[in-house]
C-alpha positions in Angstrom: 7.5 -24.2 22.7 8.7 -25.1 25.9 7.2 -23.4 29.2 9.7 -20.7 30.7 12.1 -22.3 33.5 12.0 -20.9 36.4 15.0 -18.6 35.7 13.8 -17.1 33.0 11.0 -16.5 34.8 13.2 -14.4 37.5 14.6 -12.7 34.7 11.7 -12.0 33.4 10.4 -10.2 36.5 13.1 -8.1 37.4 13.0 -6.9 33.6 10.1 -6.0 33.4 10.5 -4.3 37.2 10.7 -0.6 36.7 14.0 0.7 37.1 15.5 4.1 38.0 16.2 5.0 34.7 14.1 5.9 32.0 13.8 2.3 29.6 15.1 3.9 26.7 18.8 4.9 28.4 19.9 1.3 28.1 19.0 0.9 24.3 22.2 1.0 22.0 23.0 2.6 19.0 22.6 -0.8 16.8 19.3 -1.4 18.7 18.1 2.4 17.6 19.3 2.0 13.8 17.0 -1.5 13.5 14.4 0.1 14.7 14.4 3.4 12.8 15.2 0.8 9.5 12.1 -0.9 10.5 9.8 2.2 11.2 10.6 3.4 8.0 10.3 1.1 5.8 7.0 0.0 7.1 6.0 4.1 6.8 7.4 4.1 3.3 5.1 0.9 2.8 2.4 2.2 4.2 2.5 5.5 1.2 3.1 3.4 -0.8 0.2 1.0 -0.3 -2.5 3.6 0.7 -2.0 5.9 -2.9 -4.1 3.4 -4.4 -6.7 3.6 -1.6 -6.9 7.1 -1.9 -6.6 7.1 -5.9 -9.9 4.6 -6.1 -12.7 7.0 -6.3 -10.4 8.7 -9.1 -10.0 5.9 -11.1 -13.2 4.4 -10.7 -14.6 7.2 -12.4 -12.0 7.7 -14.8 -12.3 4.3 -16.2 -16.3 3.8 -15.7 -15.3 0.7 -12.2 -17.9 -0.6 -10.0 -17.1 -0.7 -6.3 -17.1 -4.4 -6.4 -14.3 -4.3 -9.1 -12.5 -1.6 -7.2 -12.5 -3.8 -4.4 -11.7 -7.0 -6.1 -8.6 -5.2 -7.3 -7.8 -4.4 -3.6 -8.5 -8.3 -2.9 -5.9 -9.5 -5.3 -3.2 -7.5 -4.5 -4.0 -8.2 -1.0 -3.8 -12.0 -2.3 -0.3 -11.2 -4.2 1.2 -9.5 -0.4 0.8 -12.7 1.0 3.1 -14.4 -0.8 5.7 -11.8 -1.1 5.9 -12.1 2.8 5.6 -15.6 2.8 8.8 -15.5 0.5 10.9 -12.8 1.9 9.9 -14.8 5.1 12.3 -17.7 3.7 14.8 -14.8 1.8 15.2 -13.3 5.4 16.1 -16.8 6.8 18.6 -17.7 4.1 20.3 -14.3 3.1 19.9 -12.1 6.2 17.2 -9.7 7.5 19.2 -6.6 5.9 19.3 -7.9 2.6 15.3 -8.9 2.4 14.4 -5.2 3.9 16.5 -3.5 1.0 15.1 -5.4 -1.6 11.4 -5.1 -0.2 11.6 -1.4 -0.3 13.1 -1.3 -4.0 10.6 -3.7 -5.5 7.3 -1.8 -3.9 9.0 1.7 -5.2 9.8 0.8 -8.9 6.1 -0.6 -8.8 4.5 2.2 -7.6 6.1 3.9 -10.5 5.1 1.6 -12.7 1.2 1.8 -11.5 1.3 5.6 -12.6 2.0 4.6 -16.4 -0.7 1.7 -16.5 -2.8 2.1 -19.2 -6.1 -0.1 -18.8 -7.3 -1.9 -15.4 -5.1 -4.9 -16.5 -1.7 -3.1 -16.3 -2.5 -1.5 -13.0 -3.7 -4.8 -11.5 -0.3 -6.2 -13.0 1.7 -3.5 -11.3 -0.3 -3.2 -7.8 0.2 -7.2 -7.8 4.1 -6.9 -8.0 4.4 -4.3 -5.4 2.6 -6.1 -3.1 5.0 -8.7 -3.1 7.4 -6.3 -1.3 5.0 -4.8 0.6 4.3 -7.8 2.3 7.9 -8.7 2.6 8.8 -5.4 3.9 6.8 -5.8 7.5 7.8 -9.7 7.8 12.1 -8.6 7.2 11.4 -5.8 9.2 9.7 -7.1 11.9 12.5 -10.4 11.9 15.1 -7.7 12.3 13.9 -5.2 15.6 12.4 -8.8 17.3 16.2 -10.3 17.2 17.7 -6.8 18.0 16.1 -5.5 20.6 16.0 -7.3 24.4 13.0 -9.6 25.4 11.6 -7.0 28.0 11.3 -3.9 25.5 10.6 -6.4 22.3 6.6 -4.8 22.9 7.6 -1.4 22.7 10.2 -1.7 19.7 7.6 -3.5 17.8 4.7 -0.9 18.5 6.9 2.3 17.7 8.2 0.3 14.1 4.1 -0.5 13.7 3.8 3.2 14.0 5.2 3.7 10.9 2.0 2.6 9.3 0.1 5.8 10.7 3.2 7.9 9.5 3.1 6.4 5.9 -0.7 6.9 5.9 -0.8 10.3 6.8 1.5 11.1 4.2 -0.4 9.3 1.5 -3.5 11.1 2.9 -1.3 14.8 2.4 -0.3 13.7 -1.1 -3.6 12.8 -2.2 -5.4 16.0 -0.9 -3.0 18.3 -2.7 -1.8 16.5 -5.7 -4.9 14.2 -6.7 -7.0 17.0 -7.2 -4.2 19.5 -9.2 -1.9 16.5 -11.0 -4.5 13.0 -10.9 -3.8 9.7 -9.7 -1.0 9.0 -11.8 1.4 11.6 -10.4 0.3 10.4 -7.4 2.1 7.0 -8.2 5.0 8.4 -9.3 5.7 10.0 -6.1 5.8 6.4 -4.4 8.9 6.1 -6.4 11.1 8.4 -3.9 11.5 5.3 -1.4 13.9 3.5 -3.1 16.3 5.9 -1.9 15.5 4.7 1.6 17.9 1.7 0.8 21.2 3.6 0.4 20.7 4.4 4.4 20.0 0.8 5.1 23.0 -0.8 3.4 25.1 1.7 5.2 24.0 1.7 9.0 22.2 -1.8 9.2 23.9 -4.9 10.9 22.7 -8.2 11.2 20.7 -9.4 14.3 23.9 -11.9 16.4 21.7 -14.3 17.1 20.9 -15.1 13.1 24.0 -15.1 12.4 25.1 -17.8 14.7 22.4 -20.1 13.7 22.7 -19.4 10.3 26.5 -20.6 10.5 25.4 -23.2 12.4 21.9 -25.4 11.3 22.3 -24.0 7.1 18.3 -25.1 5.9 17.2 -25.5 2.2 14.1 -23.7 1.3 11.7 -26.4 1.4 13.1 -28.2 4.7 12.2 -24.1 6.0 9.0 -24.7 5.4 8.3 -27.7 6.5 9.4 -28.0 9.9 6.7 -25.5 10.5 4.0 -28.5 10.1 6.7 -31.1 12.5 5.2 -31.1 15.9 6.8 -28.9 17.7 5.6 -25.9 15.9 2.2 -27.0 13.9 0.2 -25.5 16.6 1.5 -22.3 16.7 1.6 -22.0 12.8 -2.3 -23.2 12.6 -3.1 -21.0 14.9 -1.7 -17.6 14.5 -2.6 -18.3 10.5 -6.0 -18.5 11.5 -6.1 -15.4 14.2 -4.2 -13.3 11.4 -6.9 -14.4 8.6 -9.5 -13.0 11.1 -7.9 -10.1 12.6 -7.0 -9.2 8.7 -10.6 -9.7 7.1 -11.8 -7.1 9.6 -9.0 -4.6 9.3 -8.8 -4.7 5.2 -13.0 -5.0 5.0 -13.4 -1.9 6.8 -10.1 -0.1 5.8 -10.1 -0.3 2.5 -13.5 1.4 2.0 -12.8 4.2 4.3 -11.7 7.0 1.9 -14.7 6.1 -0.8 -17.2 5.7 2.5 -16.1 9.5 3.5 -16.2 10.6 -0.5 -19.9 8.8 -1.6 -21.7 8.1 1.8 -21.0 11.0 3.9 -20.5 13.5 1.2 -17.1 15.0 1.6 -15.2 16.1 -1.3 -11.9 14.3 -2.8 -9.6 17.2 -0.8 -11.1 16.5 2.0 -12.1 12.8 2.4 -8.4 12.3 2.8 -8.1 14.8 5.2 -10.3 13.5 7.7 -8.7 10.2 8.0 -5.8 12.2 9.2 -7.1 12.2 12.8 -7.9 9.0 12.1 -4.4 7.9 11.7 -3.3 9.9 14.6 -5.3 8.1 16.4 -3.7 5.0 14.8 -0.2 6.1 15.7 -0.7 6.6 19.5 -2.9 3.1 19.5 0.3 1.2 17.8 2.9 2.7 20.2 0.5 2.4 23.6 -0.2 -1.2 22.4 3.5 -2.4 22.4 4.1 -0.8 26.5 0.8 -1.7 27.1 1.4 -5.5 26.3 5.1 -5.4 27.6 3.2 -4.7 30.8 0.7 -6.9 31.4 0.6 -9.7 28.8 0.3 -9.8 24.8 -3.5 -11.4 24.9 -5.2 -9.3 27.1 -3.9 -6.0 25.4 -4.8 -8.0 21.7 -8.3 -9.1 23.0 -9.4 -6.0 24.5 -8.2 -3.9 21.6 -10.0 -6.3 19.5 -13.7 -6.0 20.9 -13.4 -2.4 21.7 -12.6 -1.9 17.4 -15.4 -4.0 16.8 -18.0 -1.7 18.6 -16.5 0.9 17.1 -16.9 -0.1 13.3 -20.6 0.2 14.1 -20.5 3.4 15.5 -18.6 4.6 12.6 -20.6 3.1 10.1 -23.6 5.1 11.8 -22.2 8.4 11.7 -23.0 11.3 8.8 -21.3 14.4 10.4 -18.1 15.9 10.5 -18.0 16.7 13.6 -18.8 12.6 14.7 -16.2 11.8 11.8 -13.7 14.1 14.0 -14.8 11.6 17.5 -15.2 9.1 16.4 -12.4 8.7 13.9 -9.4 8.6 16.2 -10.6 6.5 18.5 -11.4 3.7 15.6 -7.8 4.7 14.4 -6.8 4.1 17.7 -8.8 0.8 18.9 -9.1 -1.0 15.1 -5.2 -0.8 13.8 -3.6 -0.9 17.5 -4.0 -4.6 17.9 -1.3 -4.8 14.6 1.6 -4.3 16.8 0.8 -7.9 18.6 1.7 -9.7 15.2 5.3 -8.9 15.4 5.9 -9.2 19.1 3.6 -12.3 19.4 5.0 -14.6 15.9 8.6 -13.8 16.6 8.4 -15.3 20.3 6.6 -18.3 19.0 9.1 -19.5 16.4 12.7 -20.3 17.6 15.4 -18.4 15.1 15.9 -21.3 12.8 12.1 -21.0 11.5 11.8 -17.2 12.5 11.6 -16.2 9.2 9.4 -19.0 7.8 7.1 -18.8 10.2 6.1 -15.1 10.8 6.5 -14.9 7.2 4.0 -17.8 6.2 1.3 -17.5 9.6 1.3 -13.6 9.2 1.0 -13.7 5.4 -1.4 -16.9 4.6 -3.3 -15.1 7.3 -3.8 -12.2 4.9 -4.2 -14.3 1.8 -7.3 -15.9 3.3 -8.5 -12.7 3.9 -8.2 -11.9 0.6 -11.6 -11.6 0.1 -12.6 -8.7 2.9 -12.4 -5.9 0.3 -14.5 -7.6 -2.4 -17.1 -8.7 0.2 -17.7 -5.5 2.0 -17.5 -3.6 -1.6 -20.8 -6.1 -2.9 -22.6 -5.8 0.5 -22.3 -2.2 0.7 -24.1 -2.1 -3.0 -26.7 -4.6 -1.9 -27.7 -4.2 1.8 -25.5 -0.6 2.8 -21.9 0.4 4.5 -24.2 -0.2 8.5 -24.5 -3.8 7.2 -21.5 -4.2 5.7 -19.6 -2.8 8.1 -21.8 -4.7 10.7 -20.1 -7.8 9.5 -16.6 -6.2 10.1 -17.6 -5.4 14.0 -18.6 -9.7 13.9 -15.5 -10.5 12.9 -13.5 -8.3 15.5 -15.1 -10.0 18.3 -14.5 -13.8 16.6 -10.9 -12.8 16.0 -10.3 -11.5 20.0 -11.7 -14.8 21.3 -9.6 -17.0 19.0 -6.7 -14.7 20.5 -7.3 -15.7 23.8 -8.0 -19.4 23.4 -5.5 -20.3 20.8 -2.6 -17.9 21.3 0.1 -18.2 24.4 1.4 -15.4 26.4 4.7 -14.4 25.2 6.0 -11.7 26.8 9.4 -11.3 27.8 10.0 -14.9 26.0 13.6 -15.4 25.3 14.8 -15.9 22.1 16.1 -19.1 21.3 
């Protein structure tokens, strides 16, 4: 990617200049319906996803599971995510960003349907698989579709409120599992993950294309396999390499810690199964404030600063969290690990979208983002074995390393991005 000239460079300034009015005035109605489309669907996601997080203990017990099953289960739907965003990543670039958003949300709501009538670990690994494929997809469409919609100088802060969406949808999941778990079991639980599929009647009615795929779509048409491989030409092998390799890092941390929450609450610090889910509702507050703070902090002064400094700051706070046995240093430090250790996710879609010009848009955030989480795979089942072997401070130790390797490959491997013009 090219530096900026020096005009974009003076329009970059005076963008990013604060103005008279508040930032949100000059935002249009198309600009407002992407990202509300994109929020949504990554909150409905987000449900979605986390019902199984919260249904572990459940079924671990139910069907007589060690943790390191439970969390190879986790691993290989984890593994299955990455290549549904990898393909929608290409089914965004060929069909349109509308069309690979709809389809993401129907796929991940029939499955979690399908989840609550499994019968035997197989079926449920089957199901949670599948849905993962358009789970993945959904964040990669969605994020394709606010990046080319909204304008370079708020890009941070549309990107951080649609990342938000992930506190919403885990909050909700958290609500669900506290007061239907208990009463109705896990497989109920499923079955209300099937309500999203309604979501897509909204999108096909208010959605519109971003312009600027359109034009290029009319104008440089791309088989699937040339989309992939201009990612490895030249011009663009760097950035794929390296934002594969930050989001492999970034994503073993987040997912080894993450994933083990609920069960750490539950088993280690004794709370029961109504409310283990309840005190990772702070925690997700905290979450949604650290997404949306994130994207203005960023769109102020620079995407690798904000992303490194989020990044050691979670890392120190893994290990605090891994030390406490209250509730009232649940209640502390909770939020603030919310805040600090899923903030740094709103970078991904800001940062991948300005590295990748529009014809590989879609290929590229779709494979760095999502072979990023296919090597991280593994987080879950790791930290699930070392907490039965050495303990959650260990294992969760080993998280907080991570962090801190994952910030400095930010900074040395990454360039600063903001305000880039799409091109």
């Amino acid at each position: 990617m090219d530096p900026m000239s020096n005009d974009q460079a003076d329009k970059l300034s005076k963008a990013v200049e604060p103005g008279r009015r508040p930032w949100w005035q000059g935002v249009t109605r198309r600009q407002w319906d992407a990202l509300v489309a994109g929020q949504i669907g990554y909150a409905l996601d987000a449900f979605d996803v986390m019902l199984y997080a919260f249904a572990i203990p459940t079924i671990m017990k139910e069907w007589h599971l060690s943790r390191g099953t439970a969390g190879f289960m986790v691993s290989v739907t984890l593994f299955f995510s990455s290549i549904g965003g990898v393909a929608f990543g290409v089914v965004a670039d060929r069909f349109g960003r509308k069309r690979a958003l709809m389809a993401t949300v129907l796929l991940f709501s029939a499955c979690s349907g399908w989840s609550g009538l499994a019968q035997n670990l197989t079926q449920l690994a089957l199901a949670r698989a599948v849905l993962e494929l358009g789970m993945g997809g959904e964040w990669t469409a969605g994020a394709l579709l606010i990046a080319e919609t909204w304008p370079d100088h708020h890009r941070g802060k549309a990107i951080g409120l649609m990342q938000s969406g992930w506190a919403i949808g885990y909050i909700g999941a958290a609500i669900a599992a506290a007061t239907v778990l208990p009463a109705y079991g896990w497989r109920v639980l499923f079955f209300l993950g099937i309500a999203p599929a309604l979501f897509t009647l909204w999108l096909r009615a208010r959605l519109e294309e971003p312009e600027i795929w359109v034009t290029h779509r009319r104008a440089q048409p791309m088989s699937v396999r040339e989309n992939i491989i201009q990612l490895f030409r030249r011009d663009l092998r760097r950035f794929t390499l390296s934002a594969t390799l930050v989001s492999a890092l970034v994503m073993f941390a987040y997912w080894g810690v993450f994933t083990w929450i609920p069960d750490y609450l539950a088993n280690f610090v004794g709370l029961s199964m109504v409310k283990a889910p309840i005190y990772t509702i702070p925690m997700m507050a905290g979450a949604f404030f650290g997404y949306v703070t994130f994207g203005f902090v960023s769109d102020r002064i620079g995407r690798r600063s904000t992303f490194a400094a989020y990044l050691l700051i979670a890392g120190v706070l893994v290990f605090v969290f891994a030390s406490v046995r209250t509730s009232t240093g649940l209640l502390v430090v909770g939020p603030l690990l919310g805040f600090f250790g899923s903030g740094y996710f709103s970078a991904f879609g800001a940062i991948l979208s300005e590295l990748f010009p529009t014809r590989a848009r879609g290929a590229g955030v779709g494979f760095s983002y999502n072979t990023g989480r296919m090597l991280s795979a593994a987080a879950p089942t790791v930290v699930g074995f070392a907490s039965v072997q050495y303990g959650f401070l260990v294992a969760f130790t080993l998280i907080a390393a991570t962090f801190a390797t994952a910030a400095a490959a930010g900074v040395f491997l990454l360039p600063e991005t903001r305000g880039r013009h799409l091109i």
